[in-house]
C-alpha beads as a LAMMPS data file, in Angstrom:
LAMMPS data file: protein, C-alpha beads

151 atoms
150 bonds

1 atom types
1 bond types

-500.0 500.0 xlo xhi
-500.0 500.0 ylo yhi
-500.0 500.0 zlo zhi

Masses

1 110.0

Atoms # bond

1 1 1 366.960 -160.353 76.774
2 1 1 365.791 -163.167 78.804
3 1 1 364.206 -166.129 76.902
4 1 1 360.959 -168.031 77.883
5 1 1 362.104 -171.315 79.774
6 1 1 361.158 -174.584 77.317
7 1 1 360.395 -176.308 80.751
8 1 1 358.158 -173.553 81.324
9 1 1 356.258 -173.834 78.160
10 1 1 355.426 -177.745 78.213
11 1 1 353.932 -177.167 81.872
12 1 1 352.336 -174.648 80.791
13 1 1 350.978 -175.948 77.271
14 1 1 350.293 -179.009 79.139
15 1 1 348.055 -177.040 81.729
16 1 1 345.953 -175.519 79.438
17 1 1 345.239 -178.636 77.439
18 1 1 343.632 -180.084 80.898
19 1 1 342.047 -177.189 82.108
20 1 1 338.221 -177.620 81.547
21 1 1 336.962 -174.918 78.519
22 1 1 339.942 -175.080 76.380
23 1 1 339.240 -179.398 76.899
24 1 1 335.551 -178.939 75.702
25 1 1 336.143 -176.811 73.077
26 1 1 338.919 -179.125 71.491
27 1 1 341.543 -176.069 71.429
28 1 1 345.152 -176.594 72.474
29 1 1 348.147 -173.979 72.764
30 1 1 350.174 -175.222 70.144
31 1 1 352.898 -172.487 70.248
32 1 1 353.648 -169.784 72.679
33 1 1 356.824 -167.247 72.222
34 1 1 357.459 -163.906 73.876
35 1 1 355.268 -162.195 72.049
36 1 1 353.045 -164.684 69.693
37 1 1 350.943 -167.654 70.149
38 1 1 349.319 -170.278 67.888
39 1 1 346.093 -172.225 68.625
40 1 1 344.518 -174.970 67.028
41 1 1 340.876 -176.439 66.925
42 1 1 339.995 -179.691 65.873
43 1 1 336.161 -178.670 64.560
44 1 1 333.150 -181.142 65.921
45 1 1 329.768 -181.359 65.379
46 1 1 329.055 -179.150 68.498
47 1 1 331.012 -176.171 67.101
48 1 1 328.103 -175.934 64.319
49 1 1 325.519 -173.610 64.654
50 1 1 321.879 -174.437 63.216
51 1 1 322.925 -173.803 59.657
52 1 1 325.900 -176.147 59.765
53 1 1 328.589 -173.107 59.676
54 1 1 330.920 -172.764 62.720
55 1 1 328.942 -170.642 65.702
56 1 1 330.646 -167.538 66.117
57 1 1 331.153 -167.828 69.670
58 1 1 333.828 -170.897 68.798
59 1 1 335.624 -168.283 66.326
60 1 1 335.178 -165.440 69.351
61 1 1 337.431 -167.835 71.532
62 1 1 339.821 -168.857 69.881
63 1 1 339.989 -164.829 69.262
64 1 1 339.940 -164.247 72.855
65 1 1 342.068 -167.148 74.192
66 1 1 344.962 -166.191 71.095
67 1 1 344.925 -162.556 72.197
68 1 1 345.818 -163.061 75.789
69 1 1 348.319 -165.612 75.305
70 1 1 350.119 -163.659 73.023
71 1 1 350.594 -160.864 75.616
72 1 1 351.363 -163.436 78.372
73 1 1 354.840 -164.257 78.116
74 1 1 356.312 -160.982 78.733
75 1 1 354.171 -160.440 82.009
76 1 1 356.360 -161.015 85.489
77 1 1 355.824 -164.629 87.136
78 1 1 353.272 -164.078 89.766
79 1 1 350.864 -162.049 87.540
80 1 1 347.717 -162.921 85.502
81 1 1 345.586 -161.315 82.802
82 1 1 342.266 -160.624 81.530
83 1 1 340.992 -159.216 78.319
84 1 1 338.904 -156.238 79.098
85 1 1 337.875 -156.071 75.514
86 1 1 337.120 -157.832 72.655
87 1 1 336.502 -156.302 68.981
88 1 1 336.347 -158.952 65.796
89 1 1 334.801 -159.336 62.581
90 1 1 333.597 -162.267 60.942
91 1 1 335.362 -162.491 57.100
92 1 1 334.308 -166.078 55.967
93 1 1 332.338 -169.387 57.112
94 1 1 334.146 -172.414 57.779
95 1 1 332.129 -175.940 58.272
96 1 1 335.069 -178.855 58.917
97 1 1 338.147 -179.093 59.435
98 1 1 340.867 -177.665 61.621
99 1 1 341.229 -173.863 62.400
100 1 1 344.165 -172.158 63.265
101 1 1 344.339 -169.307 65.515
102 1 1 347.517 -166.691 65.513
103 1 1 347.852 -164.377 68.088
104 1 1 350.333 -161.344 68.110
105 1 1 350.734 -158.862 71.369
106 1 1 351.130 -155.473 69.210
107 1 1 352.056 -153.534 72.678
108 1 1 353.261 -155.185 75.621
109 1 1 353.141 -153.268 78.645
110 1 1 353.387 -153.767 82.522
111 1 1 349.583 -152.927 83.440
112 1 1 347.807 -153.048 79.977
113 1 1 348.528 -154.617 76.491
114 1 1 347.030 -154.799 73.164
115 1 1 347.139 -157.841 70.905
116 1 1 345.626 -159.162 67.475
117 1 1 344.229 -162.688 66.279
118 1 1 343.468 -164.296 63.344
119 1 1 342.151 -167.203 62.531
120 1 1 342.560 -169.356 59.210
121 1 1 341.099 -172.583 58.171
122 1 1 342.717 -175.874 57.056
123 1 1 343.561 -174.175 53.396
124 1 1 345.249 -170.632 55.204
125 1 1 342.135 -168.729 54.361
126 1 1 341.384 -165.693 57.056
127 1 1 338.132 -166.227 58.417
128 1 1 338.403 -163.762 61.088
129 1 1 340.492 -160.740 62.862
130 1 1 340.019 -159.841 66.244
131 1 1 341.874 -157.575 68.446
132 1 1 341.994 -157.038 72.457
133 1 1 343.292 -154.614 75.195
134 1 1 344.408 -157.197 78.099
135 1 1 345.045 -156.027 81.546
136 1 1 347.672 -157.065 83.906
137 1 1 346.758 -158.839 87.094
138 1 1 349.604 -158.459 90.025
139 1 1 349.904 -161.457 92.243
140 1 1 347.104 -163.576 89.941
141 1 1 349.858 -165.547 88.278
142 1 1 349.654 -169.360 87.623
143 1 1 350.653 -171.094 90.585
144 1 1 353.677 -173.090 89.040
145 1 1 357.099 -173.872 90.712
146 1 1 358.764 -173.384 87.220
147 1 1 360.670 -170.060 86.361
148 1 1 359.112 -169.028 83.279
149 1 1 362.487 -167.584 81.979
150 1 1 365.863 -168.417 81.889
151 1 1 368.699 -166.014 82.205

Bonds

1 1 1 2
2 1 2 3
3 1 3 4
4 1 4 5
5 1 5 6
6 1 6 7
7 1 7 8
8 1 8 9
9 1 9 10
10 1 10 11
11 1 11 12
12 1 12 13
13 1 13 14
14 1 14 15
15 1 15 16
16 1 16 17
17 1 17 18
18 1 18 19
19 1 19 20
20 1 20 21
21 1 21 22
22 1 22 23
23 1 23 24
24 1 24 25
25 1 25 26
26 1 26 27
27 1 27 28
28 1 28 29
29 1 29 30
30 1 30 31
31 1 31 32
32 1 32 33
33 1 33 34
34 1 34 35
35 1 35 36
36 1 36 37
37 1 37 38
38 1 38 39
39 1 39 40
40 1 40 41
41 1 41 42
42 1 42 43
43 1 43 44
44 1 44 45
45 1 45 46
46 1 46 47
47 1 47 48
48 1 48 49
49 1 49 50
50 1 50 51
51 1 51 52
52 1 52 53
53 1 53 54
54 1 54 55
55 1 55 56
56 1 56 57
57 1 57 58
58 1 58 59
59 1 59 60
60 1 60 61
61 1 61 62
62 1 62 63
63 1 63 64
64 1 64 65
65 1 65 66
66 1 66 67
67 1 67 68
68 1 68 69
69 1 69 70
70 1 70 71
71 1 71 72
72 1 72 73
73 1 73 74
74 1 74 75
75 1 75 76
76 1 76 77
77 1 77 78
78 1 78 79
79 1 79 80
80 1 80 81
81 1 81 82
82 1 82 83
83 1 83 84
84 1 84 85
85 1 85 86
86 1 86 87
87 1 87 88
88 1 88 89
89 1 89 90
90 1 90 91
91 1 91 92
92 1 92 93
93 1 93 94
94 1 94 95
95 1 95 96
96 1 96 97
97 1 97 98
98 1 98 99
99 1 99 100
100 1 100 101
101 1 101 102
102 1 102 103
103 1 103 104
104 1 104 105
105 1 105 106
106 1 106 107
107 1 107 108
108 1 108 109
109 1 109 110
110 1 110 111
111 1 111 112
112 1 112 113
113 1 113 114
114 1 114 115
115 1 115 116
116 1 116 117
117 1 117 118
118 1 118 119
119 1 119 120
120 1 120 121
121 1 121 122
122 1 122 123
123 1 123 124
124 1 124 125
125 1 125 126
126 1 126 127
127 1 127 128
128 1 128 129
129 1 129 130
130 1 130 131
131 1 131 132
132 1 132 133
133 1 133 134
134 1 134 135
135 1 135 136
136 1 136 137
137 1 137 138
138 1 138 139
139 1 139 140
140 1 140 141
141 1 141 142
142 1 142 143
143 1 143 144
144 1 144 145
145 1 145 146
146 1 146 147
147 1 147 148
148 1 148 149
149 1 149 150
150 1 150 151
């Protein structure tokens, strides 16, 4: 089985903590394996909605952004991805703090996968579950000179 390349993964951690949403939203790719992914969110006042809970479309990315990183990995070097759905329900408020985003490809496949999400605050309590069917994107690959396996 080939293994992700550890070169690889800090480019590639390091290009999504400079790339422009995942920068304003305060979310970095803490972990990325074959098949799984961790985010974290440092919560800020502009996450809050009028009622001083966490806006739902904060919790919806980090549902989104966890889903398709978990199904990344696997995909060949020169192709992308794009959710082309999103289903998630809301289980509990959250108002500071840090949150913690899992994400777990269920299926991997060539052309389409399906992964889950869920995201706990700072004391491991779920706050939300999300799942998404992502599809596969030939020749829309990050453009990086680093083979993202090793043999």
């Amino acid at each position: 089985m080939r293994k992700p390349n550890p070169e690889y993964i800090d480019a590639l951690k390091l290009v999504v903590k400079n790339s422009p949403y995942p920068r304003h939203m305060a979310m970095e790719l803490d972990r990325i394996g074959l098949e799984s992914c961790d985010l974290v969110l440092d919560l800020a006042q502009c996450h809050l909605q009028p009622f001083g809970i966490v806006h739902g479309g904060v919790i919806a990315t980090l549902i989104d952004t966890a889903t398709f990183w978990a199904a990344f990995l696997r995909l060949p070097q020169d192709t992308g991805l794009v959710n082309v759905d999103l289903k998630l329900n809301y289980l509990g408020p959250v108002t500071r703090g840090k949150l913690r985003a899992k994400g777990l490809c269920l299926r991997p496949g060539r052309s389409i996968s399906y992964s889950e999400a869920k995201v706990f605050d700072e004391k491991k309590t779920l706050i939300a579950h999300g799942t998404s069917t992502l599809m596969a994107l030939p020749g829309k690959g990050l453009a990086m000179d680093i083979p993202k396996f090793i043999e």
